[in-house]
C-alpha positions as CSV (number, residue, x, y, z in Angstrom):
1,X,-39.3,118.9,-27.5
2,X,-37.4,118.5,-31.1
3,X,-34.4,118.5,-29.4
4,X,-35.6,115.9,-27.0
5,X,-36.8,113.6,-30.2
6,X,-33.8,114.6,-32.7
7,X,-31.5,113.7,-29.2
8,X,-32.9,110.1,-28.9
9,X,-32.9,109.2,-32.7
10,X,-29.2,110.1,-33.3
11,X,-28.3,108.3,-29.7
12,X,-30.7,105.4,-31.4
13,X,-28.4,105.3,-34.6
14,X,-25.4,105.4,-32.6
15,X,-26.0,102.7,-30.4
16,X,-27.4,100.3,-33.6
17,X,-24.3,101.5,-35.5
18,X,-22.4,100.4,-31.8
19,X,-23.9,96.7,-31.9
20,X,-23.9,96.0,-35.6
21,X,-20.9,97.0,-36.5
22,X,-18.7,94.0,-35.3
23,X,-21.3,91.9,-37.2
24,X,-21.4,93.7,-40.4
25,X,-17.4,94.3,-40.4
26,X,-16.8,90.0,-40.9
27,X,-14.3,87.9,-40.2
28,X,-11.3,89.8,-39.6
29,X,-8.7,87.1,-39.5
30,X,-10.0,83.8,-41.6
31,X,-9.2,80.3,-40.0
32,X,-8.6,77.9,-42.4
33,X,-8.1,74.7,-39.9
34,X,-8.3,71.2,-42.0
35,X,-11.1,69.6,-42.0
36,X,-12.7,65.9,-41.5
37,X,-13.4,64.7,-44.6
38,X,-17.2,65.1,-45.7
39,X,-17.0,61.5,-47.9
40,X,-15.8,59.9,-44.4
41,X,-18.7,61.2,-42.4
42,X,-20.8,60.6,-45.5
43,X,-20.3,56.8,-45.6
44,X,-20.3,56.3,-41.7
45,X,-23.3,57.4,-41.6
46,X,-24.3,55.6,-44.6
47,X,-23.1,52.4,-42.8
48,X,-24.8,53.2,-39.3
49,X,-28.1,53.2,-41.3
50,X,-27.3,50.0,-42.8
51,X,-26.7,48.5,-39.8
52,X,-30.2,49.8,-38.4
53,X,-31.8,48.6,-41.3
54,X,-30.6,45.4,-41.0
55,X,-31.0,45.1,-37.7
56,X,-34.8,45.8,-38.5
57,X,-35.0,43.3,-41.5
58,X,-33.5,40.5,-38.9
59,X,-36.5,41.5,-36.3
60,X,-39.2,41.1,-38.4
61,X,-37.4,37.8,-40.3
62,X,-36.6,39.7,-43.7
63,X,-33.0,38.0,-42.9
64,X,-31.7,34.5,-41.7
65,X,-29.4,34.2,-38.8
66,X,-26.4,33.3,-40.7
67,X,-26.9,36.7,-43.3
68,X,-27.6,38.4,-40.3
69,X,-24.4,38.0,-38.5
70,X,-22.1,37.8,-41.8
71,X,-23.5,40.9,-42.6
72,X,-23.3,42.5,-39.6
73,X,-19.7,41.6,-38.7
74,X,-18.7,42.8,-42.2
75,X,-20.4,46.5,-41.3
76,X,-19.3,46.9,-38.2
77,X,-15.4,46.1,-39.5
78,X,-16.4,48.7,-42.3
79,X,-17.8,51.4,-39.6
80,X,-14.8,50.7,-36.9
81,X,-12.3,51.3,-40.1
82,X,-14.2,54.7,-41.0
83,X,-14.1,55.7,-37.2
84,X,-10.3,55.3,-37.2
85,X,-10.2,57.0,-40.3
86,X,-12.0,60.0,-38.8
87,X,-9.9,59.6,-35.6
88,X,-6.7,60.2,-37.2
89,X,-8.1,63.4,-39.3
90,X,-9.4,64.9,-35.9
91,X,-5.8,64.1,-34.6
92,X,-4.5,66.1,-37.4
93,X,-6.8,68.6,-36.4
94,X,-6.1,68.7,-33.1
95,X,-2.6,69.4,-33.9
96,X,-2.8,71.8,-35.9
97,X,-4.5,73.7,-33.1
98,X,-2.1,73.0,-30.6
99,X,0.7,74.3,-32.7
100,X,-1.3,77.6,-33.7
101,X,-2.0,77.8,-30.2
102,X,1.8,77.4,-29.6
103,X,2.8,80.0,-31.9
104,X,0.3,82.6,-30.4
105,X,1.8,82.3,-26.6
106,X,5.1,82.0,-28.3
107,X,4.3,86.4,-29.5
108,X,2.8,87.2,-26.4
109,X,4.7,90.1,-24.7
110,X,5.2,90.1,-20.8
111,X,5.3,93.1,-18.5
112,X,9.2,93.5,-17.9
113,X,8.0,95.2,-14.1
114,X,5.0,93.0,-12.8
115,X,5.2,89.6,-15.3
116,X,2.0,89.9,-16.4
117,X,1.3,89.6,-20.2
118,X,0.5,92.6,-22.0
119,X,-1.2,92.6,-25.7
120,X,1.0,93.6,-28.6
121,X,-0.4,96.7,-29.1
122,X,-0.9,97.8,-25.8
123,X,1.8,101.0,-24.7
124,X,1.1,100.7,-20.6
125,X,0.4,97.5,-18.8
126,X,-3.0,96.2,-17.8
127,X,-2.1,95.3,-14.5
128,X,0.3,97.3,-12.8
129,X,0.3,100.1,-15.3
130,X,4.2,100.4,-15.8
131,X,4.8,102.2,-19.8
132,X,6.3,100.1,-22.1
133,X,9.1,100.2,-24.2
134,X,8.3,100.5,-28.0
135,X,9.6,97.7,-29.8
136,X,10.1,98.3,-33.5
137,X,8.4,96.1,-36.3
138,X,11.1,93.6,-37.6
């Protein structure tokens, strides 16, 4: 019966020591991709509230016609300006995954017997299970 109990505890502690370990161990390779600026989002959203605020002050007659649409054409100028802003940051973004993304398939290794791609570190291929040829570190 102790063997039974001692059994299930140590395949217990394995199996936690199985799932938690790829969550304990971190980030392995940090991605440091650019990001959208935090004052950009900041003031959009800074202007978006404006503009609902206004919007309410104009309902309830806080603010005249004219004010209403002076000020409103001014803040949506100021919120289409923030937007391109933010556009051309997630562009930058973008690219920068692209080419990352273009680098990786640029390492990739093929299978030189079937064509199908085979990880770096891998010695027989996944697919038609041909060995490979060891290529040395440069």
């Amino acid at each position: 019966m102790t063997i039974l109990v001692t059994a299930a505890v140590v395949l217990t502690i394995a199996v936690a020591a199985f799932v938690l370990y790829p969550l304990l161990r971190g980030e392995t390779t940090p991605v440091d991709l650019p990001r959208v600026s935090e004052e950009l989002l900041r003031r959009r959203d800074q202007v978006y509230a404006e503009l609902r605020e206004l919007e309410f002050d104009y309902r309830v007659g806080k603010v005249s016609a004219e004010d209403y649409t002076e000020t409103r054409n001014r803040l949506e100028t100021e919120a289409a300006r923030l937007l391109r802003a933010i556009d051309v940051q997630v562009a930058a973004i973008d690219d920068e995954i692209e080419r990352e993304i273009r680098e990786i398939r640029a390492r990739r290794r093929l299978c030189p017997s079937c064509g199908g791609e085979v990880p770096l570190t891998a010695r027989f291929c996944p697919s038609c299970g041909e060995a490979l040829k060891a290529t040395a570190k440069r």
